[in-house]
N, C-alpha and C positions, 0 to 999 in steps of 0.2 A: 504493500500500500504506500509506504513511503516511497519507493522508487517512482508509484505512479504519480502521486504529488509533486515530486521533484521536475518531472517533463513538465506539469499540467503546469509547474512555476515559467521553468524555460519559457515555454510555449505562450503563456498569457504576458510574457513581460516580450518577446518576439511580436507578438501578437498587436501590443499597443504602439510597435514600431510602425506597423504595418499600417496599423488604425492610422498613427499620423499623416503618414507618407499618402495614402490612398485618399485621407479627409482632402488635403492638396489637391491630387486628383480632380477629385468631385469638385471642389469649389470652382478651379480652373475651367472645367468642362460646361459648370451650368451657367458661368458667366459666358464668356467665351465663346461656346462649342465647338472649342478646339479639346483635341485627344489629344495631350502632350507622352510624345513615345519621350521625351528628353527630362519627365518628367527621373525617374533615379539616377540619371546621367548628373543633374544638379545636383542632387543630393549626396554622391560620390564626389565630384568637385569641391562640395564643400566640406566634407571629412578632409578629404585631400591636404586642403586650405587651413585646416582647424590642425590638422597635424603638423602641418609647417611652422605655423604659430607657434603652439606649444609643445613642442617636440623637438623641430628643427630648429628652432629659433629663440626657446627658451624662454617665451611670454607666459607671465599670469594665463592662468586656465581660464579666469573671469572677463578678461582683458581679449585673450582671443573668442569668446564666446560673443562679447561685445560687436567686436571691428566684424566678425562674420554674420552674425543674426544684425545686426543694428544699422551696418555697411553693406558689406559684400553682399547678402540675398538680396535686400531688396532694389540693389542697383544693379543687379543681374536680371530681376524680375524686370524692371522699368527697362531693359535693354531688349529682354523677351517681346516685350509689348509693342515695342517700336520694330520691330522685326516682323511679328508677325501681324503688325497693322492690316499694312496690305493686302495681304493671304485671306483678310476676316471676313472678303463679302466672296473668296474664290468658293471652289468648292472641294470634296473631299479630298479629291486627292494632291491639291497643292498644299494644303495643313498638313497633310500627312508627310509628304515631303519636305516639308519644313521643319514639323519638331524630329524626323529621322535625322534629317541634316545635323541638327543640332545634336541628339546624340552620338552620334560617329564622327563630330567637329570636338565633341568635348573632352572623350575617349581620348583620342588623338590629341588631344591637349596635353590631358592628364601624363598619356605614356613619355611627351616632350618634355614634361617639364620635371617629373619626376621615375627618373631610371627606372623603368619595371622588372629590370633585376635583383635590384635592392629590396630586402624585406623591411615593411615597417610596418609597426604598432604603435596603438593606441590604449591606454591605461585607463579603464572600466572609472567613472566619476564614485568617488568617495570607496576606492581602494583598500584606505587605508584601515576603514571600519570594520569591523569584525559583521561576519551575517546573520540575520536574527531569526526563528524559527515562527512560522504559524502553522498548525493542525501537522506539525511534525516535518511539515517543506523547510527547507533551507532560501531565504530568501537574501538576495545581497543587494544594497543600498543602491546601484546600477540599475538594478532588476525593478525597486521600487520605484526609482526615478522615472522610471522608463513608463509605469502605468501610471503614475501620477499625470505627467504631461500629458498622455492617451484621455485620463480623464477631463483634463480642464481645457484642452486643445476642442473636444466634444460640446463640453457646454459654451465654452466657447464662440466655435462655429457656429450652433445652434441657436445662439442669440444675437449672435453676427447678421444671419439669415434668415430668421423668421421675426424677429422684434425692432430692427431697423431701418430706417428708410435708406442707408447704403446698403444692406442687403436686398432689400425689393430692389431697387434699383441695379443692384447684378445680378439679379434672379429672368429680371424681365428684358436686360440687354439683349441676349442672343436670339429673344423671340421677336423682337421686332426695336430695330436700334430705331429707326423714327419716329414710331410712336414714344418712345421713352423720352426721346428728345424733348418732344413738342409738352410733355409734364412738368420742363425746368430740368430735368434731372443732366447728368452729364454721363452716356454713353461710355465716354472714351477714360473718364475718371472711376466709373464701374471696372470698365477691362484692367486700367491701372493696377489698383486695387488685388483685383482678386488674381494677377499676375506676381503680385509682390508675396501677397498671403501663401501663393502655391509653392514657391519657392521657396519663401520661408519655412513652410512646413517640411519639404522636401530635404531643405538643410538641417532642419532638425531631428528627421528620420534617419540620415546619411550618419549622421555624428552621434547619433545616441547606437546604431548598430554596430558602428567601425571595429569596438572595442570586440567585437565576437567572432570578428571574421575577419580575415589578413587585409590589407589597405590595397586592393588589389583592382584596376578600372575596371573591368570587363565585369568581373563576378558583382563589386557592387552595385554598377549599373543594372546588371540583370538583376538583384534582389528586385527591384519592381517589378516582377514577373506575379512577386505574390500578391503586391499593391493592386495593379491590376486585376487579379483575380477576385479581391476584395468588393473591390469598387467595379465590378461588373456583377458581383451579391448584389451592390445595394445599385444596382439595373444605372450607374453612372450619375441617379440623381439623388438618393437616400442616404441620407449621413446614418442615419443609424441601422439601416441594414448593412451598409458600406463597413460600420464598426465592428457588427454582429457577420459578416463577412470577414474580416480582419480575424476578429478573433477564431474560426474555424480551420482558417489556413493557416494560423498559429501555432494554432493547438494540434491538428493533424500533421506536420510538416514535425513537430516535437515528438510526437509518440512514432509517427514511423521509424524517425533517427532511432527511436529507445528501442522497440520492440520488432524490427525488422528484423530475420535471421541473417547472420554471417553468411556471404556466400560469395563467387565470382559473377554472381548475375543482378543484385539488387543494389551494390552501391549506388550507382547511377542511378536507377530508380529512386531514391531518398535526393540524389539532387535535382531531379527532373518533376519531382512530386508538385515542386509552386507552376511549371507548364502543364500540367496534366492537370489540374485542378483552378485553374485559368482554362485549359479547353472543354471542361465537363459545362463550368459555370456559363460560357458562351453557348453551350449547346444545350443545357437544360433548363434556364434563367430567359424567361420571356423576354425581350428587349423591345423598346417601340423604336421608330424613326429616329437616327439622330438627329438631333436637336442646331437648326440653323443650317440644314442642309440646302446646299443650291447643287441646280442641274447644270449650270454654267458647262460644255463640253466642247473641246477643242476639235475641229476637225480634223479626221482622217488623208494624209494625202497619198491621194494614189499614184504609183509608181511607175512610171513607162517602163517596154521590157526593154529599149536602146541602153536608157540611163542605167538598169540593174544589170544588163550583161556586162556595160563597160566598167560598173562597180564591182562584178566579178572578176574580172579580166583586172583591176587596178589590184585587186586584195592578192590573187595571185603573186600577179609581178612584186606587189610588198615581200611577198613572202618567200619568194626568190630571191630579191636583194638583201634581204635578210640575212636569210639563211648562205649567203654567196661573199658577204660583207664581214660578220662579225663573227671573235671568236670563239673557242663550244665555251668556254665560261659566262661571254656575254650574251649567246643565244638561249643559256637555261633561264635567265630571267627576260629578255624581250620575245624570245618565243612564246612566252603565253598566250601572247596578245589576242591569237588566234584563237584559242580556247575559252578565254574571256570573252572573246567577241561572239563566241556563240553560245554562254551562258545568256551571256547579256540579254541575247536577240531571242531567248526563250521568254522575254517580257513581253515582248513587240506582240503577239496573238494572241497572249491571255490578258495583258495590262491594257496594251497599245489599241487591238480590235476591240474586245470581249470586256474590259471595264473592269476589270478582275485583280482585286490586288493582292499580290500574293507575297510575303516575304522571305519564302522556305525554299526557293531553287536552288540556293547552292548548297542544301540537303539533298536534292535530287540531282543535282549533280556529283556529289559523293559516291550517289548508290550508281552511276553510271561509272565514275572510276573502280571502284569496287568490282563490277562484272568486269570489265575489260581485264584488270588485276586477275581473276579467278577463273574467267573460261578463255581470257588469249594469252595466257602463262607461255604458250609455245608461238606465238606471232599469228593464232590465227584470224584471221581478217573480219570474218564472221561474229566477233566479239560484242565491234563497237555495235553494229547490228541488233544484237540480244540485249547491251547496254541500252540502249536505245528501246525495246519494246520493255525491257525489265523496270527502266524509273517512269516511262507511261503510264504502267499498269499504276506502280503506286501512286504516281499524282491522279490517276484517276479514284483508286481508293481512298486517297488524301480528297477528294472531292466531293464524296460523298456525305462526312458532317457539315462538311464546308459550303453545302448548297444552301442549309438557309442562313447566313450570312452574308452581308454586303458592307462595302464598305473600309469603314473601320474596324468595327466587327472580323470582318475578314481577316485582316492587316494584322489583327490583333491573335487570330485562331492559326493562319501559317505560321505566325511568330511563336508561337507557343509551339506547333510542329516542328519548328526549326529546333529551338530550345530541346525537346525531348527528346530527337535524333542527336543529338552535340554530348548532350548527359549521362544519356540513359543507352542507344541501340546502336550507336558507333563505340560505345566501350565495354559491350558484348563480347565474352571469347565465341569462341565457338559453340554451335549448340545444335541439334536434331529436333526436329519437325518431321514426325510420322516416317524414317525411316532418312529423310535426307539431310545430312548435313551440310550447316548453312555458317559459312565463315566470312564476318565481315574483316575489319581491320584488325579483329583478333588481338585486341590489345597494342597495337605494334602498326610499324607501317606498312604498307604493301608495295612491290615491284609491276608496274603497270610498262611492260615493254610495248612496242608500235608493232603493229599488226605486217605479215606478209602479204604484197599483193603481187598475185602472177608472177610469183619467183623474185618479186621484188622484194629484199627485207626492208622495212622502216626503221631501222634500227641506231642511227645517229640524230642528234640536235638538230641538223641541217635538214634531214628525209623528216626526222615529225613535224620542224616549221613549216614546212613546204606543203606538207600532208593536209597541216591544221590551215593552211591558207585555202587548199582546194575545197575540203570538208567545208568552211566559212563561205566560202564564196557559192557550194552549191547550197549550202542550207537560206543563205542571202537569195539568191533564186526562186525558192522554193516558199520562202516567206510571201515573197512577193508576187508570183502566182495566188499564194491564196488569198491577197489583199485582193486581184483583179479578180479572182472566183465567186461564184456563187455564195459559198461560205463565209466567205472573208465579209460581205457584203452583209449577210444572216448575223455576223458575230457581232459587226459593229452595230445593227440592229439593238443585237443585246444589250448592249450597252447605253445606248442611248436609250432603251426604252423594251420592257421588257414583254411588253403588250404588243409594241413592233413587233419584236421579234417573233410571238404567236400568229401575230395577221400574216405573217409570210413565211406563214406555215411550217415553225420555227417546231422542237420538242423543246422545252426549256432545261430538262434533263438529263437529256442526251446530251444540246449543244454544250453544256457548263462540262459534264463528262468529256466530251469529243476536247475540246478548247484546255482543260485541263491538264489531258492525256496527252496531248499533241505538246503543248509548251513544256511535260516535263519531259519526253523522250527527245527533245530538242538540249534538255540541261543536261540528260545525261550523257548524250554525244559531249559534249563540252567538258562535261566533267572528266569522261574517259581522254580526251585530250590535252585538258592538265595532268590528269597524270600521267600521260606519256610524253610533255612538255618539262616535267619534274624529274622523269625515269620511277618515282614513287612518290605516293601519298599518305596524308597523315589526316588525323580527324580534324586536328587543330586548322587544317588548309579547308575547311569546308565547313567550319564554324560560323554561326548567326554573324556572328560582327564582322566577319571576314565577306558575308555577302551582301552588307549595307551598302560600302562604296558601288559597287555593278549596281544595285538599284537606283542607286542618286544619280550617278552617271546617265543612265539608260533615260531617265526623265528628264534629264538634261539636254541630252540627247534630241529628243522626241516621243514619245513612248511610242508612238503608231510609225514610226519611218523607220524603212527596212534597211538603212542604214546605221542603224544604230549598234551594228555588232562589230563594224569597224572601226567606229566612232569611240566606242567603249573601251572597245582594246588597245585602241591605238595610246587613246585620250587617260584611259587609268594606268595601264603596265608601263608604258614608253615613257611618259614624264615623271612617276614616280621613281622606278626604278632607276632612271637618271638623273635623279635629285640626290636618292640615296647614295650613287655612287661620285657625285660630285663636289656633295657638301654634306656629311655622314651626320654633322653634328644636327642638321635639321631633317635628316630622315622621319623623326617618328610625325614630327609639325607636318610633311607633305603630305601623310597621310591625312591631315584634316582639309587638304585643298577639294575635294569632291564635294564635300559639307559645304563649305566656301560657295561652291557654285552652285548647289543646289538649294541654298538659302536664298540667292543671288535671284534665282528664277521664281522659288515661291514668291517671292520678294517684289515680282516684276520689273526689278533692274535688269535680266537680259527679259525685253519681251516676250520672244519664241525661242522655240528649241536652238539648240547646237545648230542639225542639222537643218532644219529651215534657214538659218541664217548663210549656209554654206550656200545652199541651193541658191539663195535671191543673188549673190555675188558672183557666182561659175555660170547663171544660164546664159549669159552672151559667151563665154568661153565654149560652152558644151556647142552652142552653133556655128560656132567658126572653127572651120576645119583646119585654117593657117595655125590660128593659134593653137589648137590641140597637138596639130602635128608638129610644131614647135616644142610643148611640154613635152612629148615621147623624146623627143632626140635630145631635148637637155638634159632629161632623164637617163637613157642610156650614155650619153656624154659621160654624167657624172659616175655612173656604175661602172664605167671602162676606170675613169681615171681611179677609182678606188680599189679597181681587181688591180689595176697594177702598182697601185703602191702611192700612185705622184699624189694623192692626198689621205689626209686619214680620217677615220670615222666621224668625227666634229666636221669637219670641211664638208664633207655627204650630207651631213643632215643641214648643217647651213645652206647648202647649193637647192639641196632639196626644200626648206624652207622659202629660199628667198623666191624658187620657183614658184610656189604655191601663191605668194604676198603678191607676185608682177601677173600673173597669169589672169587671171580678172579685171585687173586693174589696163592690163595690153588690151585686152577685149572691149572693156568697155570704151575706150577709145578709139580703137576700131570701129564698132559700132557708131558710134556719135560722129563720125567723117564718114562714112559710107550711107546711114539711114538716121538721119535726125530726128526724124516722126515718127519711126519704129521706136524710138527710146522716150519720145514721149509718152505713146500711146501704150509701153510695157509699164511706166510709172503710174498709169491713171487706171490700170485693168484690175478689175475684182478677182480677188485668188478665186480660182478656180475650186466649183462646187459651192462658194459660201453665197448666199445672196446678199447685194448691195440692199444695207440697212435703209435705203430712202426710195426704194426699187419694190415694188409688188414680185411676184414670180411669174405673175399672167407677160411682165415685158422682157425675162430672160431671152435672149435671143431675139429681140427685137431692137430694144436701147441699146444692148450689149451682145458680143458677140455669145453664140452656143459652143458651150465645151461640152465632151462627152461627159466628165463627172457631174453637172447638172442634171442629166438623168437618172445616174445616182439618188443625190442628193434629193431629186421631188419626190423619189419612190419611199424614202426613210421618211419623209414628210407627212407623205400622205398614208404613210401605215403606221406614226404615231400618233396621229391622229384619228383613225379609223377604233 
């Protein structure tokens, strides 16, 4: 009985962690209706910070408690708020890409600013006291602290919320900011407010747990795995189901650690227990509409098959002069590129078409290095093939709970499948199922050698670059066919409207199946090509935070352009990896530059995507054949001069850069001496598909010229309407 008292202590003083961190949560959301993913990210920053203080640097414990609660949160929060201003009338998926940004910017922070090889600790508040006993528990003055704040943080809030008119007033922001307006009230002093409070809370969650768990970015960050699970108890708007949630993932997450049998198959399970119990409550827990939802949706652009053959034909030749250029040390890390590019572009159908957010493919791209590891041990070719039907099937089975979900929701149920695959089933030995033995990473890495084709081995850095360029460039193809298909057309459907997609005779169960299936056997080709870009793989190489950056990117990107898997690759492996090898001391900071740009977009500092942006600048280039065939020969120019020596790899990417900067820049000059009313008339044209906002549809093709995506775009119109 005593031992079970003693967890039920753990658990209930864990518990009131949890209560704070999640109280945060909720307050943020209902003012707001923003989902902060960056919400434990602060709260690890601020341990971080609290440790520096008083630790590193030897400050009053009162004194640093001060400058971080009184300073540092809520001038963090007030930086949150002016950040995600903008993002506040978007809609789901640029808030979501904004607090992930933030997460994976902070991370990346943390690991810069303090060594994550270095262990450090934090010394549990009033240490020094001896522990006092109730009903026979051992309770320590930490432990008390910790429910004390849980209590008065409660009432609190609760009178913060229901009894003042700064609470009505951020209660009623996120349902309607101009009615709130037109009351006196201030909108924007609401969001303020309840950005600083979240924070606050968040900081106080971060620094009152530190003491229990190593000062570690990643792991503290993901302690909001349980927060989350809490605060999706109390359905994101009830503080006091939200507490009475807190406290079950508490207490359950306590008594598993106690009473779980020793074994090689359960550890994991006791760390994956706050994702698993975060995806039951998303799936058992009624939710309504999020709160301040806008349909706001970007268009899809559809891709000529000239422009995607010659973007085949370019990712190629990349990966030729790659692989032709650099040495096997520097092609194990820019080789990926390719492999990344075609995680990446496993978004583009399910995100990009299909509306679908998912943040678990580079779990599915694991289980594709995994099979290639396990059934082309010997080169054989047929691997990546099996890889490829084998992480289908489970993103289709991953599809399954995940059908009634949208959203955030969603965002939030992959993320917890990501979580449980990292914890709990990639640190599985081996084990049998009904006669078959099934051996993932087996504790350990695996050897994931390049497949034989036709007597050819793939078997150097240079043959799997090359490989991973073809593989890329046909899956790029093949995206892009089903953009122009039937399907492709059905799936955007889905997304914009999911009535559409029924009027044209859509299964809405199948397509989420078919969309889901399709983008993960697209990760797991990807994955099996990192690890044959590696020679072998490890779990840590296909952990949750390690598939953040490819998500930020790929939205950066453009989620629907079929470009986006060279964009990704090029854009994430190529400049990081040559940051780290240039300037080592700011290695772990390049990893926050993806966050950087993807704040930047939720942000609407870059308007449109990446690749929107390339497109508007190259399409006089793409029609002048002088100037194209110009690019080829500067480009082989400069690949001559670098096989034989007269310049070296900096010189390459300079020639090849400066190429890229003149080569639009020649064109449009061209242009503007040869057809001056063709460049006026390409500045004053309505993008293609979207209708001119001062323009009926009855005068498409009358006032303006008719594009074929116009007939697209009346057919998605009038079947969301129907």
């Amino acid at each position: 009985m005593d031992q079970f008292l003693a967890y039920g202590v753990v658990g209930l003083s864990t518990a009131a962690i949890y209560a704070v961190i999640s109280g945060g949560l909720v307050v943020t959301y209902t003012t707001t209706g923003v989902f902060n993913f960056a919400h434990g990210a602060a709260g690890m920053f601020s341990a971080f910070m609290y440790w520096q203080l008083s630790v590193g640097w030897g400050w009053p414990v009162w004194l640093s408690l001060l400058v971080i609660l009184g300073i540092g949160a809520p001038l963090f929060g007030l930086a949150i708020e002016l950040a995600m201003r903008p993002a506040q009338a978007l809609g789901e998926a640029e808030k979501l890409v904004m607090t992930v940004a933030l997460l994976s910017g902070l991370m990346a922070m943390a690991r810069w600013i303090w060594n994550p090889t270095e262990a450090r600790s934090l010394t549990p508040f009033f240490a020094d006291r001896d522990p006092f006993h109730i009903f026979g528990a051992t309770v320590t003055w930490h432990q008390a602290l910790t429910m004390v704040v849980a209590v008065v943080v409660a009432v609190g809030l609760r009178i913060l919320l229901l009894q003042t008119r700064t609470g009505a007033e951020m209660r009623a922001t996120v349902d309607d900011r101009s009615l709130v307006g037109l009351t006196g009230a201030d909108p924007l002093r609401a969001n303020r407010i309840a950005w600083i409070l979240g924070i606050e809370l968040a900081a106080v969650g971060g620094i009152l747990i530190a003491p229990a768990v190593a000062l570690d970015a990643p792991s503290l960050s993901l302690l909001i795995v349980s927060a989350y699970a809490a605060a999706i108890f109390g359905r994101l708007k009830s503080l006091p189901l939200t507490f009475l949630g807190a406290i079950v993932v508490g207490c359950m997450e306590s008594y598993l650690a106690g009473y779980l049998p020793q074994n090689d198959y359960l550890p994991g399970l006791r760390l994956a227990a706050p994702a698993i119990l975060l995806l039951l409550a998303l799936l058992l827990f009624p939710h309504g509409r999020l709160r301040g939802r806008d349909r706001q949706l970007s268009p899809v652009p559809l891709p000529t098959m000239r422009g995607t053959w010659f973007l085949a034909a370019v990712i190629v030749l990349f990966g030729v002069i790659l692989a032709t250029v650099l040495s096997d040390s520097d092609i194990l890390s820019y080789g990926q590129i390719f492999a990344v590019g075609v995680i990446a572009l496993s978004y583009v159908p399910l995100a990009g078409f299909a509306g679908q957010i998912s943040l678990c493919q580079i779990s599915l791209a694991a289980i594709g290095a995994i099979v290639c590891a396990r059934f082309g041990d010997d080169g054989q070719w047929w691997a990546i093939i099996v890889a490829a039907i084998v992480a289908g099937v489970v993103g289709a089975v991953i599809a399954i709970p995940a059908l009634r979900l949208s959203g955030v929701y969603l965002a939030l149920g992959t993320a917890a499948i990501a979580v449980i695959f990292d914890r709990w089933i990639f640190t599985l030995p081996s084990f049998e199922i009904a006669g078959l033995r099934i051996s993932l990473f087996d504790q350990g890495s695996i050897e994931v050698p390049g497949p034989s084709l036709f007597g050819f081995a793939v078997d150097t850095p240079e043959r799997v670059t090359v490989f991973g360029a073809v593989v890329l460039a046909l899956m790029t193809v093949g995206v892009a066919l089903l953009r122009r298909g039937r399907l492709g057309r059905r799936l955007i459907a889905l997304r914009d409207s999911e009535a559409a997609f029924a009027t044209l005779g859509g299964n809405l169960l199948a397509g989420k199946l078919l969309v889901f299936g399709l983008s993960s056997a697209i990760a797991g080709v990807g994955g099996g090509l990192y690890g044959m870009s590696l020679q072998s793989a490890t779990p840590d190489q296909f952990n949750f935070i390690s598939g953040l950056p490819i998500f930020l990117v790929v939205v950066l990107a453009g989620l629907g352009s079929v470009g986006a898997g060279l964009f990704v690759g090029a854009g994430l492996s190529g400049p990081l990896h040559a940051i780290g090898a240039l300037w080592p001391a700011i290695k772990e900071m390049s990893q926050a530059l993806p966050a950087i740009g993807a704040v930047a977009f939720g942000a609407k500092a870059v308007q449109e995507g990446g690749i929107a942006e390339l497109r508007k600048r190259w399409n006089s280039a793409f029609d002048d054949d002088v100037v194209m065939g110009g690019l080829v020969v500067w480009t082989l120019i400069a690949w001559v001069l670098r096989l034989t020596d007269v310049v070296n790899g900096y010189v390459l990417v300079l020639l090849l850069v400066l190429a890229a900067v003149l080569v639009p820049v020649v064109a449009n000059w061209r242009l503007r001496r040869s057809n001056p009313a063709a460049v006026q008339q390409e500045s004053s044209d309505v993008q293609a598909g979207e209708p001119d906002s001062d323009m009926p549809v009855e005068w498409w093709g009358i006032a303006r010229d008719w594009a074929p995506e116009d007939e697209e775009a009346l057919d998605r119109a009038i079947a969301a309407r129907s």
